[in-house]
PDBQT receptor file of N, H, CA, C and O in Angstrom, charges set to zero:
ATOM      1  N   UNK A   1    -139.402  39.682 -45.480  1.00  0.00    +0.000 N 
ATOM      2  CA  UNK A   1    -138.121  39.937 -44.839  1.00  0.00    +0.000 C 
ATOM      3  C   UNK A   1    -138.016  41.412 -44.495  1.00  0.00    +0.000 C 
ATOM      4  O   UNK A   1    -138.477  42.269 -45.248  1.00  0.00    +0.000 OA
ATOM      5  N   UNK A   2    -137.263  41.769 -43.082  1.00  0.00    +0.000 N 
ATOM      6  H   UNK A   2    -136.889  41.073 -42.470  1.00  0.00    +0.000 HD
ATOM      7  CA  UNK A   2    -136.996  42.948 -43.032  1.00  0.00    +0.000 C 
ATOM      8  C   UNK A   2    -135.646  43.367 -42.556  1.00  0.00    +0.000 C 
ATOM      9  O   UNK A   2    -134.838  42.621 -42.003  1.00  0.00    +0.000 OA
ATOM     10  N   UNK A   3    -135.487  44.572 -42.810  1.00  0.00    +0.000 N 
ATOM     11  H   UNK A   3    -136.143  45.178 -43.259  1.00  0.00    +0.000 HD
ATOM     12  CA  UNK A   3    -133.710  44.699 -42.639  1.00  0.00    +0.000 C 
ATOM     13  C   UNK A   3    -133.361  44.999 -41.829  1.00  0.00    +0.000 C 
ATOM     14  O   UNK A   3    -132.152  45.222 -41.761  1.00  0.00    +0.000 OA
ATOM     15  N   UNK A   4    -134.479  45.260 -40.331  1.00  0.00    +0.000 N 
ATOM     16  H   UNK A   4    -135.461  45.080 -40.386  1.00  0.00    +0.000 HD
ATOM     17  CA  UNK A   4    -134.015  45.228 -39.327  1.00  0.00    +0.000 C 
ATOM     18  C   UNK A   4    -133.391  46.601 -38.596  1.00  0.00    +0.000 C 
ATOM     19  O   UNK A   4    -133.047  46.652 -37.415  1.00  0.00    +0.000 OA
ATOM     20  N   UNK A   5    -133.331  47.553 -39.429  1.00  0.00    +0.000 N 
ATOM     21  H   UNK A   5    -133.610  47.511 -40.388  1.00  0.00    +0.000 HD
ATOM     22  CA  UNK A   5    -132.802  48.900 -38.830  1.00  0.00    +0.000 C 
ATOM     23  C   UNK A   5    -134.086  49.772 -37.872  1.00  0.00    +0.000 C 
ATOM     24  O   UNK A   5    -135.244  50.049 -38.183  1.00  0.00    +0.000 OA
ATOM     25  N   UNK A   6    -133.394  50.008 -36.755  1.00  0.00    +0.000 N 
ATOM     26  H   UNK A   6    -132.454  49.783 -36.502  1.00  0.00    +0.000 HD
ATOM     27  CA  UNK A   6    -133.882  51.031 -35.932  1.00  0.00    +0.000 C 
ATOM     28  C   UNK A   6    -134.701  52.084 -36.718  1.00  0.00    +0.000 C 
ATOM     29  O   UNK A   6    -134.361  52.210 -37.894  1.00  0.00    +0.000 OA
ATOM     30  N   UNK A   7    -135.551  52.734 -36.353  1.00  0.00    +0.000 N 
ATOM     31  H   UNK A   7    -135.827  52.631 -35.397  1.00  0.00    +0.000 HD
ATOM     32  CA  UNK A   7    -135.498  54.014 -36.814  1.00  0.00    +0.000 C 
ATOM     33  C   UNK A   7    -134.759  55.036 -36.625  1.00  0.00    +0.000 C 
ATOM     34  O   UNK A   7    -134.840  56.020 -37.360  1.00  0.00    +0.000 OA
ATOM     35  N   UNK A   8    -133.898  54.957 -35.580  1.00  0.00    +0.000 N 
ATOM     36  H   UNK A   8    -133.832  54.158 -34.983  1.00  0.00    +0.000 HD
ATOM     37  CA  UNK A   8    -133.227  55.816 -35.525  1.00  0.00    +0.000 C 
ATOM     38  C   UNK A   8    -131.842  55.444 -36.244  1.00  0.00    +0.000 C 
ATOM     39  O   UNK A   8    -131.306  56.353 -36.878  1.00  0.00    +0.000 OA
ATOM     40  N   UNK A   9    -131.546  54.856 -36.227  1.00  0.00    +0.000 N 
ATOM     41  H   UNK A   9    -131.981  54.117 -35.712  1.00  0.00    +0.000 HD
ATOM     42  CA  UNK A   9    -130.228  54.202 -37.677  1.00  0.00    +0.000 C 
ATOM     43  C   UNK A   9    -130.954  55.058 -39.076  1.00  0.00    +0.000 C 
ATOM     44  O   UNK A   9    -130.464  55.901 -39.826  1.00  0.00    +0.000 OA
ATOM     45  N   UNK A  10    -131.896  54.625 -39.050  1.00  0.00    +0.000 N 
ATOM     46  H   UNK A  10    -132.294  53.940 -38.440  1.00  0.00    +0.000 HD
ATOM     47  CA  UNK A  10    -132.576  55.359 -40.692  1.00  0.00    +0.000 C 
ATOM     48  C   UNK A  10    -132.441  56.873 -40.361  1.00  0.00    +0.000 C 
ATOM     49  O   UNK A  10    -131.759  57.731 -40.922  1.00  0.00    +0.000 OA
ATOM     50  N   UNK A  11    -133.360  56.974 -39.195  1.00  0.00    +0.000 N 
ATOM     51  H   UNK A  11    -133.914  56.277 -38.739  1.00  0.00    +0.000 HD
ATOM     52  CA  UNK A  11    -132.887  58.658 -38.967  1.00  0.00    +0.000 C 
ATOM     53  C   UNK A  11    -131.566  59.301 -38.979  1.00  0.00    +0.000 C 
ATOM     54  O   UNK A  11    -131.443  60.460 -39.375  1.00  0.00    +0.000 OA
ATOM     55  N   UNK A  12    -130.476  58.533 -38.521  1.00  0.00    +0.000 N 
ATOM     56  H   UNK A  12    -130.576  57.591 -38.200  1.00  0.00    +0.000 HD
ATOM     57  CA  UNK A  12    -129.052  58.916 -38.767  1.00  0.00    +0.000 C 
ATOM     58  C   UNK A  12    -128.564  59.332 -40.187  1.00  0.00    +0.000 C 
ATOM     59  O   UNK A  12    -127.942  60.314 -40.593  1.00  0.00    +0.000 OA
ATOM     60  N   UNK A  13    -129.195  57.961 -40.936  1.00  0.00    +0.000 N 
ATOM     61  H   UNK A  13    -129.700  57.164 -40.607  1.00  0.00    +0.000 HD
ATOM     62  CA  UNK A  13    -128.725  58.265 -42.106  1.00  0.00    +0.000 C 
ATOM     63  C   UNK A  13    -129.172  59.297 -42.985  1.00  0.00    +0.000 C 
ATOM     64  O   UNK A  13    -128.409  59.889 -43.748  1.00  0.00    +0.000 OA
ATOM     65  N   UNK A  14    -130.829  59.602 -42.856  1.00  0.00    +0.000 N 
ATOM     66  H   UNK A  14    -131.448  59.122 -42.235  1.00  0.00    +0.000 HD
ATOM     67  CA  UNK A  14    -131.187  60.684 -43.431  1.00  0.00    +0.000 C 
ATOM     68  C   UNK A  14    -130.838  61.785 -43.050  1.00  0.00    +0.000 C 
ATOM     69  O   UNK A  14    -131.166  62.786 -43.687  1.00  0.00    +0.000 OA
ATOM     70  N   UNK A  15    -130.287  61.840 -42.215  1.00  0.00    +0.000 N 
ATOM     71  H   UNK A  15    -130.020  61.027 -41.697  1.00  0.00    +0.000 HD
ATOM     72  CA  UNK A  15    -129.961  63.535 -41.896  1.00  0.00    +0.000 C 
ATOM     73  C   UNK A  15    -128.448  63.688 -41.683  1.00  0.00    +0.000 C 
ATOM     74  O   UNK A  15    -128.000  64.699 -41.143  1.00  0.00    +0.000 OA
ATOM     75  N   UNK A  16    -127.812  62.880 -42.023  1.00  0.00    +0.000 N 
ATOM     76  H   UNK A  16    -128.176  62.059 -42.461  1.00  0.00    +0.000 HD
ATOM     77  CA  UNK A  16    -126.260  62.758 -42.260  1.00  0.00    +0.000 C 
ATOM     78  C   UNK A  16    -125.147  62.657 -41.569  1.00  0.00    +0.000 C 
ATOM     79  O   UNK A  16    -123.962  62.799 -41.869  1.00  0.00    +0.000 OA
ATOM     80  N   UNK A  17    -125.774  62.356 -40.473  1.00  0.00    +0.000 N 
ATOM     81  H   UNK A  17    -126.737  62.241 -40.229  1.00  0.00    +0.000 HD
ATOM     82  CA  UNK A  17    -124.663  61.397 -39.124  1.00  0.00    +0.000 C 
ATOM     83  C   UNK A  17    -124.148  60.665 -39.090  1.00  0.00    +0.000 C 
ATOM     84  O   UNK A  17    -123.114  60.580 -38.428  1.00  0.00    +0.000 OA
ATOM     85  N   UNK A  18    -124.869  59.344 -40.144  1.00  0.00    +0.000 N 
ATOM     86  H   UNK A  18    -125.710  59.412 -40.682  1.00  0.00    +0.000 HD
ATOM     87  CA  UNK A  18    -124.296  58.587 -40.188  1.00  0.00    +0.000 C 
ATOM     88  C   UNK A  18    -124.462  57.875 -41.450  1.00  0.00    +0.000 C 
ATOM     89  O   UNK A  18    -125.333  58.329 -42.192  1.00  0.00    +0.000 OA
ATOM     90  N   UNK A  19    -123.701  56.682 -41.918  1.00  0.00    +0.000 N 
ATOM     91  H   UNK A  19    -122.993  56.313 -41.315  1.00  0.00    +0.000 HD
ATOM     92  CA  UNK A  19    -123.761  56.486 -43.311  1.00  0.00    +0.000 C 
ATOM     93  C   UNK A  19    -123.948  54.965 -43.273  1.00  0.00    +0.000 C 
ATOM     94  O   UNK A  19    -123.570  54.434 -42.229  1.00  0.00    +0.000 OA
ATOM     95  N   UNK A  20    -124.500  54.106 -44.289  1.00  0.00    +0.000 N 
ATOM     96  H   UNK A  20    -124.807  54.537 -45.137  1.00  0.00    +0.000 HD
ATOM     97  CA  UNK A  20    -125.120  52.791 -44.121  1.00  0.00    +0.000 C 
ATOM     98  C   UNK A  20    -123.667  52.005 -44.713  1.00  0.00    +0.000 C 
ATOM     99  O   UNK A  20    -123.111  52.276 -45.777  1.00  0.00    +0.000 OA
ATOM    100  N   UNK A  21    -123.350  51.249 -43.985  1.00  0.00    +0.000 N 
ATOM    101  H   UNK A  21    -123.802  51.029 -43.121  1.00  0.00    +0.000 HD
ATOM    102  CA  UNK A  21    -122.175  50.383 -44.464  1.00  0.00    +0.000 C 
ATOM    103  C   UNK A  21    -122.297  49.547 -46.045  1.00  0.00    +0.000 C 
ATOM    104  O   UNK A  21    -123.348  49.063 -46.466  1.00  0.00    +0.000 OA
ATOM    105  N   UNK A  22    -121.142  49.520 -46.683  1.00  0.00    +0.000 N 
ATOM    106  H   UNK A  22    -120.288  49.914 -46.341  1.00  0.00    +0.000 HD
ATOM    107  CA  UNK A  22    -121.599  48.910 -48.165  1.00  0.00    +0.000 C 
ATOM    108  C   UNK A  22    -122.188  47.312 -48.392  1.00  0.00    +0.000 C 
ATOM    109  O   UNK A  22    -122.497  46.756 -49.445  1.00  0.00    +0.000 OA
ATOM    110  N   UNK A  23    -122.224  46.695 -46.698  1.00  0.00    +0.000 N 
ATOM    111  H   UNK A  23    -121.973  47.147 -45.843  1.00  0.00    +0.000 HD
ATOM    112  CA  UNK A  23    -122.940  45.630 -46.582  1.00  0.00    +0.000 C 
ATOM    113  C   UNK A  23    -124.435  45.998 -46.382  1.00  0.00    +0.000 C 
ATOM    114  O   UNK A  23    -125.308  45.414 -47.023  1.00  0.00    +0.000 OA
ATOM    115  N   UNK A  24    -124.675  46.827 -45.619  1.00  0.00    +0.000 N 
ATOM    116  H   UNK A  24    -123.966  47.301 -45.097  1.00  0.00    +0.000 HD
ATOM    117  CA  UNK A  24    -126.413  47.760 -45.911  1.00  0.00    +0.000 C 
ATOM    118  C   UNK A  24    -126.810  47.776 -46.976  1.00  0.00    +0.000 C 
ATOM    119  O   UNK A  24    -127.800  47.136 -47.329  1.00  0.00    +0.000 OA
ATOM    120  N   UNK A  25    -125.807  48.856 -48.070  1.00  0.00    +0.000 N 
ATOM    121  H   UNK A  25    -125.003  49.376 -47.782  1.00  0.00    +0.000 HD
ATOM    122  CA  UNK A  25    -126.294  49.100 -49.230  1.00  0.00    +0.000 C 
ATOM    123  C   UNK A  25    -126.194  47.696 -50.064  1.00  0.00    +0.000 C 
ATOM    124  O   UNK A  25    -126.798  47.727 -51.137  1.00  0.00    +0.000 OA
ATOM    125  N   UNK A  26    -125.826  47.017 -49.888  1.00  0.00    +0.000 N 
ATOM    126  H   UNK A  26    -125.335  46.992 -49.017  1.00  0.00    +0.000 HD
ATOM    127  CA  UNK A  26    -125.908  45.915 -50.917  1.00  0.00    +0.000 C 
ATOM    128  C   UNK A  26    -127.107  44.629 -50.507  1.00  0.00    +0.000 C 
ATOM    129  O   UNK A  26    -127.446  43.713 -51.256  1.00  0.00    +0.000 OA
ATOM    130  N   UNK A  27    -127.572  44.874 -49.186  1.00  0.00    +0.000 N 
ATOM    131  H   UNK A  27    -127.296  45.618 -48.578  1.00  0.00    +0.000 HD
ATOM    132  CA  UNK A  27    -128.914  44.298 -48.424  1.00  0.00    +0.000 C 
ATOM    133  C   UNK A  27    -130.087  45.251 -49.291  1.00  0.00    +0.000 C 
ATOM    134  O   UNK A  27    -130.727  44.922 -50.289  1.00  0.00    +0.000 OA
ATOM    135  N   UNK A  28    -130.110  46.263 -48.694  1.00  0.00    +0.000 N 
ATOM    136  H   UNK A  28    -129.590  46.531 -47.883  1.00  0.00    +0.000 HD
ATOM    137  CA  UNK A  28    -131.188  46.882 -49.263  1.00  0.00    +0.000 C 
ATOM    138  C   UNK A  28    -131.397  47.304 -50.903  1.00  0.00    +0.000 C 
ATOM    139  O   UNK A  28    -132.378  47.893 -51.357  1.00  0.00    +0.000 OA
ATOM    140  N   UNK A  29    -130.543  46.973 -51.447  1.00  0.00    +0.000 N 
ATOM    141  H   UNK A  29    -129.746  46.495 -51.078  1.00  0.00    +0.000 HD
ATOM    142  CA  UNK A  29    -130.675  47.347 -52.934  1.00  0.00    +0.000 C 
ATOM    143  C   UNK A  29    -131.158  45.473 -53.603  1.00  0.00    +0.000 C 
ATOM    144  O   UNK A  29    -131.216  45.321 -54.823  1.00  0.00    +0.000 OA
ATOM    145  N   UNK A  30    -131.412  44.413 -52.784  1.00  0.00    +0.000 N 
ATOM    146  H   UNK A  30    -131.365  44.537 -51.792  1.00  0.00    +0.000 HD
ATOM    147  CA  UNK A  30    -131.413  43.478 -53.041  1.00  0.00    +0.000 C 
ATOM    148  C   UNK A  30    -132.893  43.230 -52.863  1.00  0.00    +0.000 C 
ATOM    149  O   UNK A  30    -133.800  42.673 -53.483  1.00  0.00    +0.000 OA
ATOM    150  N   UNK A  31    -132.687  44.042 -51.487  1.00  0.00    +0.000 N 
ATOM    151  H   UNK A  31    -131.950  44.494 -50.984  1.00  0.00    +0.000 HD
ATOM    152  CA  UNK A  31    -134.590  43.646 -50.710  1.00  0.00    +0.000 C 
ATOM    153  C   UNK A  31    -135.306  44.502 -51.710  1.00  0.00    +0.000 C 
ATOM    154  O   UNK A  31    -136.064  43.714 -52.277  1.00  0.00    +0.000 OA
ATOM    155  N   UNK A  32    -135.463  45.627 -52.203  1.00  0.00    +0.000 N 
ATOM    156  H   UNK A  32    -134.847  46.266 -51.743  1.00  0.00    +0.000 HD
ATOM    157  CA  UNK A  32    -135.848  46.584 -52.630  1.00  0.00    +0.000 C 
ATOM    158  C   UNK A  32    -135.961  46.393 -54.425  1.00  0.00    +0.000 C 
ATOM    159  O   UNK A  32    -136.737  47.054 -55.114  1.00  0.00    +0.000 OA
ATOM    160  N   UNK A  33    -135.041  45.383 -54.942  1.00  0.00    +0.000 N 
ATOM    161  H   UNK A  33    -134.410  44.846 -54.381  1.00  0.00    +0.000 HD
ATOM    162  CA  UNK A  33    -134.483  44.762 -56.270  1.00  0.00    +0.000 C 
ATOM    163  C   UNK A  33    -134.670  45.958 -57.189  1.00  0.00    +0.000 C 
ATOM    164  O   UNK A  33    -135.239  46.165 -58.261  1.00  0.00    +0.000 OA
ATOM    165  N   UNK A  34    -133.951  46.659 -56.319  1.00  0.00    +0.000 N 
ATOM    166  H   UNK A  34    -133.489  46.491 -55.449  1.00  0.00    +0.000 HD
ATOM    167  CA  UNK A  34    -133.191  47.875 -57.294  1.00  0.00    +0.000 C 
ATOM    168  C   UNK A  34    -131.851  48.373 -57.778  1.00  0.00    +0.000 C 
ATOM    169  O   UNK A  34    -131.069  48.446 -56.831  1.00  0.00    +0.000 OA
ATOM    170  N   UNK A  35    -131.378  48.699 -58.798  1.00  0.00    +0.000 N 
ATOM    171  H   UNK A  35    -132.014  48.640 -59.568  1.00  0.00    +0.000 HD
ATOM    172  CA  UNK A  35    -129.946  49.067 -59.364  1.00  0.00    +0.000 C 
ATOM    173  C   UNK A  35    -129.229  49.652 -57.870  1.00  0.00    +0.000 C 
ATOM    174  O   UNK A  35    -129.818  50.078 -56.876  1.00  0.00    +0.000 OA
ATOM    175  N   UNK A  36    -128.014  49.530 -58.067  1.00  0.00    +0.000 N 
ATOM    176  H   UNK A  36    -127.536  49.184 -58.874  1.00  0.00    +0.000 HD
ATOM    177  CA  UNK A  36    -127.482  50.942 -57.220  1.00  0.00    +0.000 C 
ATOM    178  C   UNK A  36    -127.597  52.251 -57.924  1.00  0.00    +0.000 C 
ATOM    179  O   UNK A  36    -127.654  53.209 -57.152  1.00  0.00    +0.000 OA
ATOM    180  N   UNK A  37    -127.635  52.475 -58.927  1.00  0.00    +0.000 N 
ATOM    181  H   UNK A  37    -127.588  51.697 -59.554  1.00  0.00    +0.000 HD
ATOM    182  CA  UNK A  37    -127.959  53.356 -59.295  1.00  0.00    +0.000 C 
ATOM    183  C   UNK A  37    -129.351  54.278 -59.083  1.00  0.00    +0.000 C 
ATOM    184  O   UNK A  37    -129.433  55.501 -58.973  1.00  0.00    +0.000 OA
ATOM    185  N   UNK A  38    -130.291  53.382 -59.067  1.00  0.00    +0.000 N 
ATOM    186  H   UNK A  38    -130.224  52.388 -59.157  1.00  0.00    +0.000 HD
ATOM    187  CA  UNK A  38    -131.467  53.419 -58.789  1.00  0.00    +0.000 C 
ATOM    188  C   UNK A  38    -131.177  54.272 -57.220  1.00  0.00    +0.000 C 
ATOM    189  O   UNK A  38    -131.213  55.496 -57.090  1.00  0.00    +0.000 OA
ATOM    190  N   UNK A  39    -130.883  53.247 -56.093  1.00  0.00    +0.000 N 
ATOM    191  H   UNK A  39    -130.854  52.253 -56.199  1.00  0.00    +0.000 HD
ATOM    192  CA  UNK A  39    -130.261  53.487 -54.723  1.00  0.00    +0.000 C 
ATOM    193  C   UNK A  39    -129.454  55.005 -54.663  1.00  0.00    +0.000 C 
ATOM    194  O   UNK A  39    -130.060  55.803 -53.947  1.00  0.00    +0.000 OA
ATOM    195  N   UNK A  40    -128.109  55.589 -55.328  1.00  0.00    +0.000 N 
ATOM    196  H   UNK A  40    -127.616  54.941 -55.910  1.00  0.00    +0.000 HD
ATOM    197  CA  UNK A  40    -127.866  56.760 -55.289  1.00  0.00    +0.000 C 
ATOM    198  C   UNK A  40    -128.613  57.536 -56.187  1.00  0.00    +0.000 C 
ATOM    199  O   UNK A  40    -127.876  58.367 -56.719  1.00  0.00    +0.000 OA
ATOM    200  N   UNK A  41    -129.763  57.605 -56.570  1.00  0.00    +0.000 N 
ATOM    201  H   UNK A  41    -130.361  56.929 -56.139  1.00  0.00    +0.000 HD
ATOM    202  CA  UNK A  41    -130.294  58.808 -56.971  1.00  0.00    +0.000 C 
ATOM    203  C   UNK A  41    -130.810  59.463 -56.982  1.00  0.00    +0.000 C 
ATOM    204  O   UNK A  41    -131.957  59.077 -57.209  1.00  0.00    +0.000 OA
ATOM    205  N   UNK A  42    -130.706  61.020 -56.793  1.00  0.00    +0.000 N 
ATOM    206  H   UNK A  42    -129.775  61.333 -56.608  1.00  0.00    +0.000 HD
ATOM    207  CA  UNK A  42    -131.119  62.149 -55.671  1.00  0.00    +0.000 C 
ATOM    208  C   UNK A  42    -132.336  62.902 -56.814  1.00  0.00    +0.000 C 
ATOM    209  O   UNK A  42    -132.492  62.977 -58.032  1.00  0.00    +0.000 OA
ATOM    210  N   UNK A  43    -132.923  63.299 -55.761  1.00  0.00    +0.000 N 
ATOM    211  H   UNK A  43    -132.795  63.238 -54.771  1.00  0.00    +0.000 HD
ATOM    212  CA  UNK A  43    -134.353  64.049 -56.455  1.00  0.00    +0.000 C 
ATOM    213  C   UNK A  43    -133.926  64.855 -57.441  1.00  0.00    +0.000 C 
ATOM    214  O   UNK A  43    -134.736  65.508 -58.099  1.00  0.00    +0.000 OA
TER     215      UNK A  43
C-alpha cells in the first residue's frame, strides 16, 4: 500500500508550508505501525 502523496505535498511538509491533516497523520502512523509518539519525534 501507498499513501499516495506527491512529492511535493511531502516537500511542503518538510519545509513547513504546509502541515499533514490529522487524517494523514493517523494513515501514516498506521502504514508505518508506529506510535504517534514515535511520528512527533524530533532528532
Amino acid at each position: 500500500m501507498r499513501l499516495g502523496f506527491s512529492a511535493r505535498t511531502v516537500s511542503d511538509w518538510e519545509n513547513g508550508k504546509t502541515e499533514p491533516s490529522i487524517a494523514t497523520i493517523k494513515a501514516m502512523v498506521k502504514f508505518f505501525d508506529i506510535t504517534y509518539d514515535e511520528f512527533f519525534e524530533e532528532d
